[in-house]
C-alpha positions as a printed Julia matrix, in Angstrom:
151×3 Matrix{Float64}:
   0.0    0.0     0.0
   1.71   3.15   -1.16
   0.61   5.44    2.13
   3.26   8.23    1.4
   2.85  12.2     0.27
   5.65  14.01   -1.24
   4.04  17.26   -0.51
   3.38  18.89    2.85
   0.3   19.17    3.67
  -1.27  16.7     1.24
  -3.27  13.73    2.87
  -1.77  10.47    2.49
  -4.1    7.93   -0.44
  -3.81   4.58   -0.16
  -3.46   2.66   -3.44
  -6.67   1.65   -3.53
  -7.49   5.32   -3.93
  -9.05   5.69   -0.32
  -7.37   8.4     1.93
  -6.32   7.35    5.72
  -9.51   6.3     6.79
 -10.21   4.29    3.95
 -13.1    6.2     2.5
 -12.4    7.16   -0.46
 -14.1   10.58   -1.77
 -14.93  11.76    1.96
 -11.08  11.73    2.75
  -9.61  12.86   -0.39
  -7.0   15.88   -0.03
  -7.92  19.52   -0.59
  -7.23  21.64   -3.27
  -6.41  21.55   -7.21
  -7.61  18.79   -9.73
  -5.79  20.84  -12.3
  -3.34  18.34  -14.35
  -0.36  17.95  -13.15
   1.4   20.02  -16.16
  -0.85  23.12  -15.14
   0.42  22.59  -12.12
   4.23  22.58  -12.28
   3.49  26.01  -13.81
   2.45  29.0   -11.89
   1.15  31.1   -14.65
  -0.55  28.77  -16.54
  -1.82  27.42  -13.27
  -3.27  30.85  -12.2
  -4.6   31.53  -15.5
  -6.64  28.15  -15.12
  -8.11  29.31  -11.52
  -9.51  32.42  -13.01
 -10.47  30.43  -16.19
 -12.07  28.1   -13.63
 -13.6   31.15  -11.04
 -14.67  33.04  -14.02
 -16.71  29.78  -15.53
 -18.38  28.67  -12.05
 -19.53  32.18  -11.54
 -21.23  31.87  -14.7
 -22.93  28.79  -13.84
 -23.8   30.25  -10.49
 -25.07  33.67  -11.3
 -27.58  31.7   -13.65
 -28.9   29.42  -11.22
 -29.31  32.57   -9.14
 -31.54  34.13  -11.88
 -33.43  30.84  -12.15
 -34.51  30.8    -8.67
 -37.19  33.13   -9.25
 -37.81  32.22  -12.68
 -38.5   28.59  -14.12
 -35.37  26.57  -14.32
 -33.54  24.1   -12.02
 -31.69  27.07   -9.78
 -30.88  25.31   -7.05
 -28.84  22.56   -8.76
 -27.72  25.39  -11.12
 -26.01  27.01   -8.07
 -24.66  23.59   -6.76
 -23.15  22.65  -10.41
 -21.11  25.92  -10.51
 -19.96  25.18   -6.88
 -19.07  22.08   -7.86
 -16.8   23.7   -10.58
 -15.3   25.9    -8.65
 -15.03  22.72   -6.03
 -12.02  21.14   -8.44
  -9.94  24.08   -7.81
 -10.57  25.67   -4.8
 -10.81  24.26   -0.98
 -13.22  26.59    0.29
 -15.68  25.14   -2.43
 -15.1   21.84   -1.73
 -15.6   22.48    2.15
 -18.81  24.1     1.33
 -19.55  21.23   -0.61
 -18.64  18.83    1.87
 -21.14  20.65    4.03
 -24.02  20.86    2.21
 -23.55  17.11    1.42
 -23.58  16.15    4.94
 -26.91  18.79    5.99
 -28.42  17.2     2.71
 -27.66  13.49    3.98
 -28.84  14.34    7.56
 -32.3   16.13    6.03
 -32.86  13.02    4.03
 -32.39  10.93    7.1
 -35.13  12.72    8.57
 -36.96  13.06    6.21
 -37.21   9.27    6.12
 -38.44   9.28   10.17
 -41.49   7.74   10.86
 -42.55  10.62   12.86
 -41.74  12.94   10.59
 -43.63  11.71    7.71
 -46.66  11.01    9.3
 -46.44  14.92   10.58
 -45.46  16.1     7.37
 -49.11  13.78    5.59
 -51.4   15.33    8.57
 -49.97  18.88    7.6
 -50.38  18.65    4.33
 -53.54  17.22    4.76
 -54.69  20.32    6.81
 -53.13  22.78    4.33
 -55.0   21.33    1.38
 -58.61  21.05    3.58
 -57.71  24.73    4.11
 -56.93  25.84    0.36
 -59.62  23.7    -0.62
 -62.06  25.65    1.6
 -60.56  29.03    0.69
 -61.29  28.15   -2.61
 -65.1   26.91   -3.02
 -65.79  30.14   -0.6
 -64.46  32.18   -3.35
 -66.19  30.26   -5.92
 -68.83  30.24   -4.04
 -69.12  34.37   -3.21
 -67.81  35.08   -6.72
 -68.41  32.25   -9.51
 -66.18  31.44  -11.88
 -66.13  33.52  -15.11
 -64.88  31.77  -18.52
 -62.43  34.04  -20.1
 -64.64  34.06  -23.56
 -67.88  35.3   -21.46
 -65.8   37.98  -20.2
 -67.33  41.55  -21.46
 -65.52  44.35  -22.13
 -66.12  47.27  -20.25
């Protein structure tokens, strides 16, 4: 098992591609996936991390414009993170975080508990928009957009 890291700072991978704790992706090390020939030059390696930045803030500032208009935003926003998450360690912490609140909201989510109070208040909320409407109905009618006169 090759164990060893030539670089300070860079956790140790096992050959089986697992870090120290032998699980895999969670452990990998932090920072660049740039190849290694972008790497062993600074220029051309700086020029890639605003090539990169400049490309994930793209994808991000669109996913921010779909959130109130129709498009996927969300996963928008969490693609260009994801981008800037190959060069850049505060993106892949962020990502690491949002994973893990993600996992723990889907474990949750999965509760007994919670599902059954999540039915009964959806339940309630429907009874209650399905009132609100037949009142309105009911007070005002419903007009067909052809019977509409003008005024």
């Amino acid at each position: 098992m090759n164990t060893g890291s030539d670089e300070p700072g860079e956790v140790a991978v096992a050959s089986d591609g697992t870090g120290p704790g032998g699980h895999g992706e969670q452990d990998r090390g932090l920072g660049s996936r740039a190849p290694e020939f972008i790497k062993a030059r600074r220029a051309l390696h700086v020029s890639w991390q605003v090539g990169v930045f400049i490309i994930g803030l793209a994808v991000v500032v669109a996913g921010i414009i779909m959130l109130p208009l129709p498009g996927p935003g969300w996963v928008v926003i969490f693609g260009g993170m994801a981008i800037w998450a190959t060069e850049f360690v505060w993106a892949q912490l962020v990502l690491r975080w949002t994973k893990r609140k993600v996992t723990e909201a889907a474990q949750r989510a999965l509760d007994p508990e919670v599902r059954r109070r999540n039915i009964i208040l959806t339940s309630v909320g429907l009874v209650i928009v399905g009132v609100l409407v037949g009142v309105y109905l009911w007070k005002f009618g419903i007009v067909m957009p052809w019977k509409i006169k003008d005024q």
